[in-house]
C-alpha positions as CSV (number, residue, x, y, z in Angstrom):
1,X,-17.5,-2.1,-11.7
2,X,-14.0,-3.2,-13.2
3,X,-11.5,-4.3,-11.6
4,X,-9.5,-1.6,-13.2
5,X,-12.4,1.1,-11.7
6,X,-12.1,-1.5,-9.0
7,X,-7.7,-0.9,-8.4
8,X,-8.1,2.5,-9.0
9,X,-10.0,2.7,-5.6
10,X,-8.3,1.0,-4.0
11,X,-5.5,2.7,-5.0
12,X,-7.4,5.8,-3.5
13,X,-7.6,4.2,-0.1
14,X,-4.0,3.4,0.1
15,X,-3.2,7.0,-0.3
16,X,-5.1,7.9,3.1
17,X,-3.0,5.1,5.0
18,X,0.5,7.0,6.2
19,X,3.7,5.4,7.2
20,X,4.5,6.6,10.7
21,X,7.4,8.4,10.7
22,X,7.7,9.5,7.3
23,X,4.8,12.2,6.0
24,X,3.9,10.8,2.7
25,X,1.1,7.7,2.3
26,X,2.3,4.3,1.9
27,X,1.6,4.4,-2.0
28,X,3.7,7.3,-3.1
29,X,6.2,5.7,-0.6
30,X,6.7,2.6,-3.0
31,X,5.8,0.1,0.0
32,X,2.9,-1.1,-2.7
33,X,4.9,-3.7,-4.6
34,X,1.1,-5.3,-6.3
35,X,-2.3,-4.8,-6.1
36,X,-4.1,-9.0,-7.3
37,X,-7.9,-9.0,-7.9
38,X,-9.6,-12.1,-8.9
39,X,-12.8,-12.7,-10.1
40,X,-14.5,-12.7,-6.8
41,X,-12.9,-8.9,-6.2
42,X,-11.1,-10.7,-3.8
43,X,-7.8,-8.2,-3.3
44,X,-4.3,-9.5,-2.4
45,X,-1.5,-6.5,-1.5
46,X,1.9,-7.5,-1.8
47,X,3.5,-4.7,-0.1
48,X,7.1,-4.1,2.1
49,X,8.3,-1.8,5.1
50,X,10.6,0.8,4.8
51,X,13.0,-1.7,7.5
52,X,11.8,-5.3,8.6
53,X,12.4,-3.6,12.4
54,X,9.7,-1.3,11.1
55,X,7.6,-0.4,14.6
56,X,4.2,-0.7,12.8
57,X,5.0,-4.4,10.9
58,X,2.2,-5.8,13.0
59,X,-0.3,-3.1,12.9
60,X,0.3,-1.2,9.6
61,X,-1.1,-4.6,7.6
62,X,-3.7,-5.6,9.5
63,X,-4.7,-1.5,9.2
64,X,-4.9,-1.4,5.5
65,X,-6.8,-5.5,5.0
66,X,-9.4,-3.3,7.3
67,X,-9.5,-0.3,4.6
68,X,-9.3,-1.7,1.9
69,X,-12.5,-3.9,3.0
70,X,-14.2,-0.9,3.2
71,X,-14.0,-0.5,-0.4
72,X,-17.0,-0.7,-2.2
73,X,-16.6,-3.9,-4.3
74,X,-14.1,-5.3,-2.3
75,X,-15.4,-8.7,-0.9
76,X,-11.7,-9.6,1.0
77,X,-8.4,-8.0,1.2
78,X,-5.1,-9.6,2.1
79,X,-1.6,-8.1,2.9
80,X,1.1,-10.2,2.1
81,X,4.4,-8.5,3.6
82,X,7.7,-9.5,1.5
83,X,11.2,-7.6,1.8
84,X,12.6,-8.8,-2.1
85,X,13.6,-6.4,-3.1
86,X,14.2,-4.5,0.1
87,X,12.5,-1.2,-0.4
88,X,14.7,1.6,-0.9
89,X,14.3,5.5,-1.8
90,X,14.6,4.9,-5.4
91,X,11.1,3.4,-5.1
92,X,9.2,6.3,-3.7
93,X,6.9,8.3,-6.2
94,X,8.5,12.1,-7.5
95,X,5.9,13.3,-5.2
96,X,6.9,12.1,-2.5
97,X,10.7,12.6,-3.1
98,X,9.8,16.5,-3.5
99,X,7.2,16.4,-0.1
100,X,10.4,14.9,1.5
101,X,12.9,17.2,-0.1
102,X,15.1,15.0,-2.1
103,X,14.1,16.8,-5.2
């Protein structure tokens, strides 16, 4: 597998994980800010929250290291949580902009 067949799965998974109180996955939301895999298909996330008060900024990473573990290839995720820039609408996918209506 590449890692490029390798991202794309993960990429996959990320879309099954949804933000809590917006309907749209965290991927199309723009919370995804990198996807790293190294040679050992070890996977780091760099990733934000929609607020740094954001209710799930405990659970919501640990939730998606256990996912993205589950991915065949995958031999260790990490989810490192960064707020620069601070996410905004702007970063969110057309998809999701038209699920949410701002289209």
């Amino acid at each position: 597998m590449t890692k490029k067949e390798l991202e794309d799965n993960i990429v996959d998974k990320l879309k099954t994980i949804y933000d809590p109180e917006i309907p749209v996955d965290i991927y199309e939301l723009g919370l995804i800010y990198e996807i790293r895999i190294d040679d050992e298909f070890e996977v780091d996330i760099l990733m934000t929250l929609t607020t740094p008060n954001c209710p799930v900024a405990e659970s919501l990473p640990v939730e998606i290291e256990e996912k993205v573990q589950l991915v065949e290839g995958v031999t260790k995720a990490r989810v490192t949580i960064t707020f620069d820039p601070p996410w905004d609408q702007d970063m969110m996918s057309e998809e999701a902009k038209l699920e949410l209506g701002f289209l």
